[in-house]
C-alpha positions as CSV (number, residue, x, y, z in Angstrom):
1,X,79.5,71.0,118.6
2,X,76.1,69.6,119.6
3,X,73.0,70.5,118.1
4,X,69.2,69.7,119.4
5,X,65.5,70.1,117.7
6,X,64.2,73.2,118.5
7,X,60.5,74.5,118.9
8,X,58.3,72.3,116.5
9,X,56.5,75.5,115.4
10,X,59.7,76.2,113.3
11,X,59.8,72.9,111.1
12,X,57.8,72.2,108.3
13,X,59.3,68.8,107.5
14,X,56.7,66.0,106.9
15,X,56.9,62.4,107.8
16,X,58.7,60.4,110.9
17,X,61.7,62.6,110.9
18,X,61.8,63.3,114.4
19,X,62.1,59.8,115.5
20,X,65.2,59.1,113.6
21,X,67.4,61.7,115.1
22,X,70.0,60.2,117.2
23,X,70.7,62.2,120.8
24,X,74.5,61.0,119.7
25,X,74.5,63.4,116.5
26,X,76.5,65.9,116.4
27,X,77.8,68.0,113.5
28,X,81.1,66.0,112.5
29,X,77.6,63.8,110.5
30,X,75.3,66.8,109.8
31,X,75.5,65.3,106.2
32,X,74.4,61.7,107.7
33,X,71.6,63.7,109.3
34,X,70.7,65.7,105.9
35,X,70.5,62.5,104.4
36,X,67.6,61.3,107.1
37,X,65.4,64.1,105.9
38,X,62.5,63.3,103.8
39,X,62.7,66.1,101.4
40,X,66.6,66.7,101.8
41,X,66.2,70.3,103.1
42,X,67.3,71.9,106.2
43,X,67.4,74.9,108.2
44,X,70.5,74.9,110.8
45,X,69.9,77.9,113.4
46,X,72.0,79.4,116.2
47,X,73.6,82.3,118.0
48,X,76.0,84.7,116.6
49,X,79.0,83.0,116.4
50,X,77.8,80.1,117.2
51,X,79.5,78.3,113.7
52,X,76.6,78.0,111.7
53,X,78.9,78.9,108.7
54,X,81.6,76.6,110.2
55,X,79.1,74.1,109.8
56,X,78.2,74.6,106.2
57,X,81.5,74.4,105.1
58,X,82.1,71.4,106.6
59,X,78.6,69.8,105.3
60,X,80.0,70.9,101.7
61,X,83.3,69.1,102.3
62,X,81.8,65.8,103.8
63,X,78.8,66.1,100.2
64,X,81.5,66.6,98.2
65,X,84.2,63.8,99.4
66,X,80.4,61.4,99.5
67,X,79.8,62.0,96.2
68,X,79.0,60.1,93.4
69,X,79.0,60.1,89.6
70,X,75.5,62.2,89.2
71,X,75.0,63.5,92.4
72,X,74.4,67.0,93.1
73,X,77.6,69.1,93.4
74,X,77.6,71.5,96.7
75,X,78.1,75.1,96.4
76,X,78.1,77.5,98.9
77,X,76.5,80.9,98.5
78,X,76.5,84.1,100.6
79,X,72.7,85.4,100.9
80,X,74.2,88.7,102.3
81,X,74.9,89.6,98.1
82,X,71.4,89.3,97.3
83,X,68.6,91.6,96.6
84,X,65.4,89.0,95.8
85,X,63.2,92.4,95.3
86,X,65.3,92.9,92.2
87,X,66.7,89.2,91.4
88,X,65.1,85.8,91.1
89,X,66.8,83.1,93.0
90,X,68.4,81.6,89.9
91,X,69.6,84.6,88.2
92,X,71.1,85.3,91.4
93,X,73.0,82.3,91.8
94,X,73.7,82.2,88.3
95,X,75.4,85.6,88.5
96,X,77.1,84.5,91.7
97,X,78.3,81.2,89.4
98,X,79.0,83.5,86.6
99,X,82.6,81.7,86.1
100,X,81.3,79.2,84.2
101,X,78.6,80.8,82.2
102,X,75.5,81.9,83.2
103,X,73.6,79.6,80.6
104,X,75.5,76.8,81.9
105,X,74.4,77.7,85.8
106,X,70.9,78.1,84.8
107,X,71.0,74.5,83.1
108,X,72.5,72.9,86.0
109,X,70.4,74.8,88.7
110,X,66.9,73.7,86.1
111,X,67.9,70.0,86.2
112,X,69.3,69.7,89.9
113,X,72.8,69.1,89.4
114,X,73.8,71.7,92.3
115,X,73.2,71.4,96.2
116,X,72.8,75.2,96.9
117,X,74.2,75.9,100.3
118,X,72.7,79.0,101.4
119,X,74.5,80.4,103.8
120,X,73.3,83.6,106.0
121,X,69.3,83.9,105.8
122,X,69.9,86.6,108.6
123,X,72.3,88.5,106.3
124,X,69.3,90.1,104.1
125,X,67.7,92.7,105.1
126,X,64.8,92.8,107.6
127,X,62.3,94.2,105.3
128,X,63.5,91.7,101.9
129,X,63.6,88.8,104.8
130,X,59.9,88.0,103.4
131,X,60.4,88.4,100.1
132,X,63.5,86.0,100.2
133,X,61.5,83.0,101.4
134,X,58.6,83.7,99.6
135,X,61.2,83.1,96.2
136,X,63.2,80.1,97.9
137,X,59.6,78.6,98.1
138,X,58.3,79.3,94.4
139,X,61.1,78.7,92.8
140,X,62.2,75.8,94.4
141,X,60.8,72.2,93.8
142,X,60.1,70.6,97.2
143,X,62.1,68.1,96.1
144,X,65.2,70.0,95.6
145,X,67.8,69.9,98.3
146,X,68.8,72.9,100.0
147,X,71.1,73.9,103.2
148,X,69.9,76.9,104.9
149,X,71.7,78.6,107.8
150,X,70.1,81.3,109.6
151,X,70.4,83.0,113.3
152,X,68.0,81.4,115.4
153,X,65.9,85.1,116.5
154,X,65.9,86.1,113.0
155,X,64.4,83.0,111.6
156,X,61.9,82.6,114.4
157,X,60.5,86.2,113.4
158,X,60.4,85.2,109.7
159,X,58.2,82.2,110.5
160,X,56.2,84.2,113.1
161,X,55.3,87.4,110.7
162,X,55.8,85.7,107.5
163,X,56.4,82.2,105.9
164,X,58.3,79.0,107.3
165,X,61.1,77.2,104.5
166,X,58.7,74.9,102.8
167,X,59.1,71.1,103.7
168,X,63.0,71.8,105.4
169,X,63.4,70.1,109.1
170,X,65.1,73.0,111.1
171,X,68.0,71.9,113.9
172,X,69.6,74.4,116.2
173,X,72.9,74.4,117.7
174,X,73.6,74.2,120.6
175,X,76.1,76.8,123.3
176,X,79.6,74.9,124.2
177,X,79.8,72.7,127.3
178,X,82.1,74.0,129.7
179,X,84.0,70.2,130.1
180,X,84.2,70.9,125.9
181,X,85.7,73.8,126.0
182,X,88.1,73.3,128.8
183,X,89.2,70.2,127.1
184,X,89.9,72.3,123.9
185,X,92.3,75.1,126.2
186,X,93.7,72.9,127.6
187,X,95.0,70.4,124.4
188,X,95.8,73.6,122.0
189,X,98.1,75.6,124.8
190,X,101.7,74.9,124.8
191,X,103.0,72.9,127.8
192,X,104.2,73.7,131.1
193,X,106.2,72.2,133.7
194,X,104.3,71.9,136.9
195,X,106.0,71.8,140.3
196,X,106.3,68.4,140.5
197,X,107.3,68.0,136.9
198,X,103.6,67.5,135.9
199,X,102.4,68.6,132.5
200,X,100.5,71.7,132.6
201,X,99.1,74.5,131.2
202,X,98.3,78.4,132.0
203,X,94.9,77.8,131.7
204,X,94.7,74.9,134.5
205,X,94.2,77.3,137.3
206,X,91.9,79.9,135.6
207,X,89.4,76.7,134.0
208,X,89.8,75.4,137.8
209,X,88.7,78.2,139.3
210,X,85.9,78.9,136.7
211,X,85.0,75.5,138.0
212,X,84.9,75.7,141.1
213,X,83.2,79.4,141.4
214,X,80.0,79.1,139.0
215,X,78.3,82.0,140.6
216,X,80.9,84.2,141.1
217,X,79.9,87.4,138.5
218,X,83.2,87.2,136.9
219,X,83.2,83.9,136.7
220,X,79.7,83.4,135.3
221,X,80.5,86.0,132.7
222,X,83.6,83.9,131.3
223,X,81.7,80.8,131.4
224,X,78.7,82.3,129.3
225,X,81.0,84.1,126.6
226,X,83.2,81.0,126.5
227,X,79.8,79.0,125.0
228,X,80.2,80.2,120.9
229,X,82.6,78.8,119.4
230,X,83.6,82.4,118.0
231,X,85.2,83.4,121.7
232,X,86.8,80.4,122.5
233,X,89.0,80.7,119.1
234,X,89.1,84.2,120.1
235,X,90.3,83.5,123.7
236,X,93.1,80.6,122.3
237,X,94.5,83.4,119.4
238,X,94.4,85.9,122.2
239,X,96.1,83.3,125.5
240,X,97.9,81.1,123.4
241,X,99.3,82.6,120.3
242,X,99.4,85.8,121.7
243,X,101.4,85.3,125.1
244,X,99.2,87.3,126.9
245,X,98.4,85.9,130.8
246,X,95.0,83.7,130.9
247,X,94.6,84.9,134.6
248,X,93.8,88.2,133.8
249,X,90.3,87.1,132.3
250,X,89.8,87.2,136.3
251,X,89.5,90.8,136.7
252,X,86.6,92.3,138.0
253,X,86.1,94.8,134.6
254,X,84.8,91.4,132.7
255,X,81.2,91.3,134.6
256,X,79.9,92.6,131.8
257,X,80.0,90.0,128.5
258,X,80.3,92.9,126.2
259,X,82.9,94.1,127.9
260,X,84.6,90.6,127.8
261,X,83.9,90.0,124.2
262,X,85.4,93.7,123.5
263,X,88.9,92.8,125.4
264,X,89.0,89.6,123.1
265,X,88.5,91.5,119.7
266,X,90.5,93.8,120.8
267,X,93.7,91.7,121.2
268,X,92.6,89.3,118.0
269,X,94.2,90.9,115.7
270,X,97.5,92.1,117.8
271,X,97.8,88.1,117.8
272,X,97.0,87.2,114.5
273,X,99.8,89.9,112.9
274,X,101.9,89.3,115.6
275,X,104.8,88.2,114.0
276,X,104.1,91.2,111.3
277,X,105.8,94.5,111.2
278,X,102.7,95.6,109.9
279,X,100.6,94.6,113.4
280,X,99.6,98.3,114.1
281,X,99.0,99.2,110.6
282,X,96.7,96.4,110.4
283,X,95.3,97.1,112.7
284,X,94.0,100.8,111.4
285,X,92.9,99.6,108.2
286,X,91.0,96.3,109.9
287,X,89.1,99.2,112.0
288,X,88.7,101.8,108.9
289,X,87.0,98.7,107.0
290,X,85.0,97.8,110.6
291,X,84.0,101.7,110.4
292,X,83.1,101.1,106.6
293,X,81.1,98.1,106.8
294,X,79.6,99.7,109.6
295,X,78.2,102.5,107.5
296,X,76.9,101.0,104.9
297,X,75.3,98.6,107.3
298,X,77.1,95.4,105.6
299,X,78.4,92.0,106.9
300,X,80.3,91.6,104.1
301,X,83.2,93.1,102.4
302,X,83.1,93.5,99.3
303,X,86.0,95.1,97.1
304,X,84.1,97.2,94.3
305,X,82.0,99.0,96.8
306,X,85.1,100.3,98.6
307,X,85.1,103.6,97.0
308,X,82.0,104.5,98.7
309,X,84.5,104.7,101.6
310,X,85.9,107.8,100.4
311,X,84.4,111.0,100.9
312,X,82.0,112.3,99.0
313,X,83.4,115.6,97.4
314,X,86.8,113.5,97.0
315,X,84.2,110.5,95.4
316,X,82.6,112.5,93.0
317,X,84.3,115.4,92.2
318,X,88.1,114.4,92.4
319,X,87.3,111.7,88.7
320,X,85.3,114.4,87.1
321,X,87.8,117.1,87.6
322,X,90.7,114.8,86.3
323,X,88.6,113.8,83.0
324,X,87.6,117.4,82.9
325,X,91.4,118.1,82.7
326,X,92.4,115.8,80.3
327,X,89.0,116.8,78.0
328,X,90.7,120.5,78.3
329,X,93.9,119.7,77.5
330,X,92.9,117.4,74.2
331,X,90.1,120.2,73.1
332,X,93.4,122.8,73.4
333,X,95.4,120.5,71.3
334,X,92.7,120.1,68.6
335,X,90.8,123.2,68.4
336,X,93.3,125.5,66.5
337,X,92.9,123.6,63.2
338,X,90.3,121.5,63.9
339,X,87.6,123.8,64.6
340,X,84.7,122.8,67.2
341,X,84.1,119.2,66.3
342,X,87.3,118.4,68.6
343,X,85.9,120.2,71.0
344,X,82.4,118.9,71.1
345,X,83.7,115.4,70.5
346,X,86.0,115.5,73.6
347,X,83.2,117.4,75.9
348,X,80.9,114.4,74.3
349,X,83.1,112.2,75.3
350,X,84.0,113.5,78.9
351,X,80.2,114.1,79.7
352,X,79.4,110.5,78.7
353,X,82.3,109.1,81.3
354,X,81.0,111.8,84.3
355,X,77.3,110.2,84.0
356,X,78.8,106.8,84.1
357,X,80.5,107.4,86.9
358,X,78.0,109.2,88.7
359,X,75.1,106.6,87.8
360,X,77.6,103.8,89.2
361,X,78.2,105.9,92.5
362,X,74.3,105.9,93.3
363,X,73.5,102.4,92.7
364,X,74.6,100.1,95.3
365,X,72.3,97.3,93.9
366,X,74.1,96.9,91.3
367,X,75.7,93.4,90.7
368,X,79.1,93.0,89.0
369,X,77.9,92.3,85.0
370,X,75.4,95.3,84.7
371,X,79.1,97.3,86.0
372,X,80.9,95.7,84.1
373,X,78.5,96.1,80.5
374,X,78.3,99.9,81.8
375,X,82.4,100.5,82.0
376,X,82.5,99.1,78.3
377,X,80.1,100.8,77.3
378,X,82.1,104.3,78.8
379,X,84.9,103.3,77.4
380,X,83.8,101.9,74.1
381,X,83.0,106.2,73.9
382,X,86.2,107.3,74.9
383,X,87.3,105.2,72.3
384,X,85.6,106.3,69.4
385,X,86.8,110.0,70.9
386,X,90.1,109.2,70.7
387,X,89.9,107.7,67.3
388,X,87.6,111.0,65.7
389,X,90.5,113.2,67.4
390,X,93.1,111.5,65.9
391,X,91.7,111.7,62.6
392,X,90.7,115.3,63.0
393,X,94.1,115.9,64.4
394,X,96.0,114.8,61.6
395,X,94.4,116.6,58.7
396,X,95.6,119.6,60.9
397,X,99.6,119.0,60.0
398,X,100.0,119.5,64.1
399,X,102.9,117.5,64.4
400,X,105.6,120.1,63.7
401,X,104.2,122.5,66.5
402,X,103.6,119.7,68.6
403,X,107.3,117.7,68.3
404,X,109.1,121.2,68.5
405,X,109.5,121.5,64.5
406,X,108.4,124.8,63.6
407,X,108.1,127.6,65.7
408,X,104.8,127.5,68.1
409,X,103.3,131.1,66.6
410,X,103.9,128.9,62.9
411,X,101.1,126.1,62.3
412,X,101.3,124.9,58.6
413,X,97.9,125.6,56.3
414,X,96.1,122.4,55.7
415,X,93.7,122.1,52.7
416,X,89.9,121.4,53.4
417,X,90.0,118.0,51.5
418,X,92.3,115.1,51.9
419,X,94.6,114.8,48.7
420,X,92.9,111.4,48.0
421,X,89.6,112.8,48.4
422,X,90.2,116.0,45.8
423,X,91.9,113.0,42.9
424,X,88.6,111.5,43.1
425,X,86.6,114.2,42.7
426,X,89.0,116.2,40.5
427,X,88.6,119.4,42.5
428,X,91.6,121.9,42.2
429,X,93.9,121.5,44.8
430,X,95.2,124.7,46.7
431,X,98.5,124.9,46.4
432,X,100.1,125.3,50.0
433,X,102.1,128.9,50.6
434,X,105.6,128.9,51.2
435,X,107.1,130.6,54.1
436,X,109.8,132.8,53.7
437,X,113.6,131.4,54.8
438,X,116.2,133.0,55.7
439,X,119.3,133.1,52.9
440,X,121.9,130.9,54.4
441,X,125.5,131.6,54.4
442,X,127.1,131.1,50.6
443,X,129.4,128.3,50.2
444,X,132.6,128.5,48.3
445,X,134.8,131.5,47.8
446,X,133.4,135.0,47.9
């Protein structure tokens, strides 16, 4: 994948950079190429789908295999997840690193033992696009190393209405050759036997044609989708794993690129679950999560926000009228001997979960602890609930009416005071009523 300088106007490197890049680079060494950068910080740019993230990962891999006892350790991070008008950079990443302890993180992020990664500038939102580089470039030393991937529009109108990465040389990658990606058809398809025995493939004639017709619309289309790395894996899945026929990439409804790139998304994931019995099911939930992310205009998926997916009478109303339900059926069970505290204790009880859940639906922003301290805190209530009605229930003798031991009209009369309570206090204990039984038969002779 080749890569190239791009405008000056977008670096803010210092220092003779420029004259050590090598036309030969290419990013199999982007870590060589980190390396050459004064300040060890970078910006890569490019299209969508153009395999900035591609890249990063393999930077990581290549840091990581480099590495040496005290070096920074790589770690890649998804901007997409964070909110920098609610979060500093490092409780963010500490949060995101939360695995290890976020006292820990903080540590290592304060004394520069982690290479942060950052991958997906693009990925915040417009109006927090600002905000975000304005915290990479307080709270970041110039000195500390950083890998920043971002589209190449996107970043270009951060630097133009706001602020360039501070002291970070910026590199942008470049579309596909054509001879590149012909070569890489051509050497993942499976073999075919030519007319005159020759080894061939089933995308020799359509590459062939492609070259020999630049300007035909058709062609010209195919050429220009073919140029991001996304659509040519795309186009292998779809032609080579797939068994669908290369030629028909020919027809004359693939003028249009979005049309093109529709056709090849379209039969992506029949290939990928092809040998499935779940293709077409797959299929349906892959689109209701595309519909999903859609909505909540998100790049990412992320699992805990996939009951905002459900609609919103079912969301909000289908929990509360279960714990309503169950609130209702304990308060039944309790009130007939245990006056209202059951009952106020179990409403308590299934307010205090309704409000959590309802406080949780309306806050998208927030991250995975604060959910996770609320959800204890709901059910450290239910818990103490649950213990109060047990201990109200059983001064209330219930467990004969409940188990099918007395009648369900009969409930047995329970004192106001504990036994162990009254031999403290050496109050008179009530004796407990009798009920009549019926005189069994005589045994013995009459």
């Amino acid at each position: 994948m080749p890569w190239a300088l791009p405008e000056p106007w977008l670096s803010d490197v210092c220092g003779d950079w420029h004259d050590t890049v090598d036309p030969g680079d290419r990013w199999e060494n982007i870590a060589d190429v980190f390396n050459r950068v004064p300040s060890r910080r970078m910006v890569v740019l490019g299209a969508p789908g153009s395999g900035k993230t591609v890249l990063a990962v393999r930077f990581t891999l290549d840091v990581l295999r480099r590495r040496q006892p005290g070096d920074p350790v790589p770690v890649i991070l998804s901007l997409s997840s964070w909110r920098p008008d609610r979060e500093s950079l490092s409780t963010w990443a500490a949060t995101s690193l939360a695995a290890m302890g976020t006292a820990r993180v903080r540590e290592l992020l304060a004394n520069g033992r982690v290479l942060l990664v950052l991958d997906g500038l693009d990925e915040v939102p417009p109006p927090l696009r600002t905000r975000a580089v304005s915290r990479l470039n307080a709270e970041l030393d110039t000195a500390t190393p950083v890998l920043l991937t971002c589209r190449t529009q996107d970043y270009a109108e951060q630097v133009e209405n706001g602020d360039a990465f501070t002291s970070a040389a910026v590199v942008e990658l470049k579309p596909l050759s054509f001879d590149d990606v012909s070569a890489y058809l051509v050497r993942t398809a499976r073999p075919v036997r030519g007319a005159a025995g020759e080894r061939t493939t089933r995308w020799d004639p359509v590459l062939a044609h492609l070259r020999e017709h630049p300007d035909d619309p058709v062609c010209r289309t195919v050429r220009q989708v073919f140029q991001t790395p996304l659509m040519v894996a795309m186009a292998r899945a779809v032609y080579g794993d797939g068994g669908a026929d290369p030629p028909e990439l020919l027809d004359l409804r693939f003028t249009d690129p979005a049309a093109l790139e529709q056709h090849l998304l379209e039969g992506f994931v029949p290939a990928a679950f092809r040998d499935s019995p779940e293709a077409d099911r797959a299929g349906r939930w892959l689109g209701f999560l595309a519909a999903h992310l859609e909505r909540r205009q998100a790049r990412d998926l992320a699992w805990w926000r996939l009951r905002l997916a459900l609609p919103s009478p079912l969301r909000h109303l289908g929990p509360i009228l279960l714990l309503g339900a169950v609130g209702v059926t304990i308060s039944t069970v309790l009130a007939p001997t245990a006056g209202l505290a059951a009952l106020v204790v179990t409403t308590a009880a299934v307010v205090g979960v309704c409000v959590g859940y309802i406080v949780l639906s309306h806050t998208p922003g927030l991250t995975l602890a604060p959910r996770g301290r609320t959800l204890r805190g709901i059910f450290s209530v239910a818990a103490m609930a649950a213990v109060l009605g047990v201990i109200l229930g059983t001064q209330a003798s219930l467990s004969g009416r409940v188990f099918g031991l007395l009648p369900l009209g009969e409930v047995q009369y329970s004192p106001p005071y504990p036994a162990f309570w009254m031999a403290r206090r050496r109050l008179p204990s009530t004796p407990v009523p009798s009920w009549p039984t019926r005189p069994g038969p005589r045994c013995g002779r009459a």
